[in-house]
C-alpha positions in Angstrom: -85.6 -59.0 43.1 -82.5 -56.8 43.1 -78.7 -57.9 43.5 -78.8 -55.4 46.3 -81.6 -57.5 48.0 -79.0 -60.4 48.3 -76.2 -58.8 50.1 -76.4 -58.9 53.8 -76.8 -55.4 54.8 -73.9 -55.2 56.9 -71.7 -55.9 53.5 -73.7 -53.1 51.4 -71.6 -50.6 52.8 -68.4 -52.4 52.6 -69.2 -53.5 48.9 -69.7 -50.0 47.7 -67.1 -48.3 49.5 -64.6 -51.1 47.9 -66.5 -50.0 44.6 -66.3 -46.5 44.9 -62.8 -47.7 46.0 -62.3 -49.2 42.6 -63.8 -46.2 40.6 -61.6 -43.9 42.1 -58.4 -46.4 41.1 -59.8 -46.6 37.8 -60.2 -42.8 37.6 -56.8 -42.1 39.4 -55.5 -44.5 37.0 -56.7 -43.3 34.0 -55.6 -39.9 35.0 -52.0 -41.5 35.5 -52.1 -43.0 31.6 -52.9 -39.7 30.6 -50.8 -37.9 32.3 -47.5 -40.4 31.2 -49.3 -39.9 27.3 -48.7 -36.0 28.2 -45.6 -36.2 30.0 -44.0 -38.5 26.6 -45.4 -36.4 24.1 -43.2 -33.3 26.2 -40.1 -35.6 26.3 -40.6 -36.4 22.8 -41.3 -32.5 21.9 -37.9 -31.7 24.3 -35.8 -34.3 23.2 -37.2 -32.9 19.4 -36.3 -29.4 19.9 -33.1 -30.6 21.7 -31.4 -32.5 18.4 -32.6 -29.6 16.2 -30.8 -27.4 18.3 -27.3 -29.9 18.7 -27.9 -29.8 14.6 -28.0 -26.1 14.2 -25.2 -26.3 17.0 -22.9 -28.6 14.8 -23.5 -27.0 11.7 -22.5 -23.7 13.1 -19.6 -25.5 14.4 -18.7 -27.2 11.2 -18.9 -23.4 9.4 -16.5 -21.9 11.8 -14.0 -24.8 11.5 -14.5 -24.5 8.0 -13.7 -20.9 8.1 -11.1 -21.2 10.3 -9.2 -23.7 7.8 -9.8 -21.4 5.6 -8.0 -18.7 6.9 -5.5 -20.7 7.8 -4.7 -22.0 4.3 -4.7 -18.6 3.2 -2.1 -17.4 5.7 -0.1 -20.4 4.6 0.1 -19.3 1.0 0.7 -15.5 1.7 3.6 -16.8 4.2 4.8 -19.1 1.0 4.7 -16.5 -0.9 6.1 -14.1 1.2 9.2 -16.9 1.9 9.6 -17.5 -1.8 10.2 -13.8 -1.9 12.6 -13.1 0.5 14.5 -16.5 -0.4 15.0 -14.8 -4.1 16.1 -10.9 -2.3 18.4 -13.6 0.6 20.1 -15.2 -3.1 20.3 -11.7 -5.1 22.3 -10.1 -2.6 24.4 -13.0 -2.3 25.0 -13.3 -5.4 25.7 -9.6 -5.5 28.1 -9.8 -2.7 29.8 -13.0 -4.7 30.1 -10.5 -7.8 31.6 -7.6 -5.7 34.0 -10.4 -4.1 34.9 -11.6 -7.6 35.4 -8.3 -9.2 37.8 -7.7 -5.9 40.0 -10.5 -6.5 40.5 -10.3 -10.2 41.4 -6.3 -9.7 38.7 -5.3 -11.7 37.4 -2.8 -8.6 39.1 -1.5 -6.0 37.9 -0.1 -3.3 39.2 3.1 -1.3 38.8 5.6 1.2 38.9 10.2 1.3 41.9 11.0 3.5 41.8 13.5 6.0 43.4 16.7 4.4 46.2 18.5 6.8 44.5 20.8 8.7 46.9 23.3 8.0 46.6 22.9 4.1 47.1 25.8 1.9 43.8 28.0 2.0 44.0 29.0 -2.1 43.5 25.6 -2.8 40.2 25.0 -1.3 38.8 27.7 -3.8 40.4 26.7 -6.8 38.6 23.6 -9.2 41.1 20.9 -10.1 42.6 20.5 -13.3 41.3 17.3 -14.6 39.4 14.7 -13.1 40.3 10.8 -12.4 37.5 8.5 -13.7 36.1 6.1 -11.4 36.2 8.4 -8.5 33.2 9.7 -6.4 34.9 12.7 -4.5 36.8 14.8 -7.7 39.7 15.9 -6.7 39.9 14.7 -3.1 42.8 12.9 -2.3 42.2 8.9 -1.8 43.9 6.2 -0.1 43.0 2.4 -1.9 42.0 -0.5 0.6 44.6 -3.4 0.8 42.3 -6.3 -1.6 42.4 -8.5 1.8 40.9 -6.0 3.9 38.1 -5.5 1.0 37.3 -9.0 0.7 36.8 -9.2 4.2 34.7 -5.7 4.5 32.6 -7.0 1.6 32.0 -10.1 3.7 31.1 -8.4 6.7 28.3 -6.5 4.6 27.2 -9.3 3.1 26.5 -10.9 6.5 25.0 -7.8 7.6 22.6 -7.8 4.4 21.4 -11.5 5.2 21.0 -10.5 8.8 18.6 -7.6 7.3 16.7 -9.6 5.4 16.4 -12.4 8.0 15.4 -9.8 9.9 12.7 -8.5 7.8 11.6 -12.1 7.1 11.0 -12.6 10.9 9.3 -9.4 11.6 7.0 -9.6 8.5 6.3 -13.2 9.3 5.0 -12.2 13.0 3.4 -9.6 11.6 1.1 -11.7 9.2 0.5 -14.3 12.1 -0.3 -11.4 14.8 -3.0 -9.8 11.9 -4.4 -13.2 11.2 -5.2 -13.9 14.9 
């Protein structure tokens, strides 16, 4: 006798329907395992290649910001440098306007100007050499006017500033310069 023998006809078809049923579930099932097996190992492999590539993605990251401080630290110490410079050529012209000022007030130098000769001045004279020479003058010969030692204090102040105001000036454009090549 066969199992099949004991079930009522009417339930044969029903039982192996529901059975077939069941083997299809299985299968379908199985399938689904698989295919979430598959579908892990690609998240795995994704999320894989995805940190190697955030790595790569930081170290390159890490190298430019490295560079970048770099290249800043060497702007730094050219702009030091190039500070340190123009502070000493800012206190050597001071200190050569403080000398000029000095030799001014003790009467060591004076300081003067060519007059105008009359324009109506004797025409021999401007072909003839003169007789002796004055030391300490440029111009030989040419008749000179001396500056008031006031007024040459004050003009030698008024160069000074204008000698700080160059170098300043300088300073600035030199610095700008050095920022504008290093960007």
């Amino acid at each position: 006798m066969s199992l099949l023998t004991l079930i009522p006809a009417r339930y044969r078809w029903l039982i192996g329907g529901a059975l077939a049923l069941a083997l299809l579930l299985g299968a379908i099932s199985l399938g689904w395992v698989v295919q979430g097996w598959r579908l892990g190992q690609a998240l795995a492999a994704r999320d894989q290649s995805h940190a190697e590539a955030m790595v790569r993605l930081h170290d390159a990251a890490a190298r430019e910001t490295q560079r970048a401080q770099n290249k800043r630290l060497a702007l730094e110490r050219q702009l030091q440098a190039f500070s340190q410079t123009q502070y000493r050529r800012l206190s050597d012209a001071e200190q050569q306007a403080a000398r000029l000022r000095d030799r001014l007030a003790t009467a060591e130098l004076r300081l003067s100007v060519l007059t105008a000769e009359p324009a109506a001045a004797d025409v021999d004279h401007h072909d003839q050499l003169p007789a002796t020479t004055r030391a300490g003058r440029l111009v030989d010969g040419a008749p000179r006017a001396d500056i008031d030692r006031g007024a040459a204090q004050r003009i030698v102040a008024i160069t000074g500033r204008g000698d700080r105001a160059i170098i300043a000036l300088g300073t600035c454009q030199a610095y700008v310069r050095a920022i504008s090549e290093a960007l």
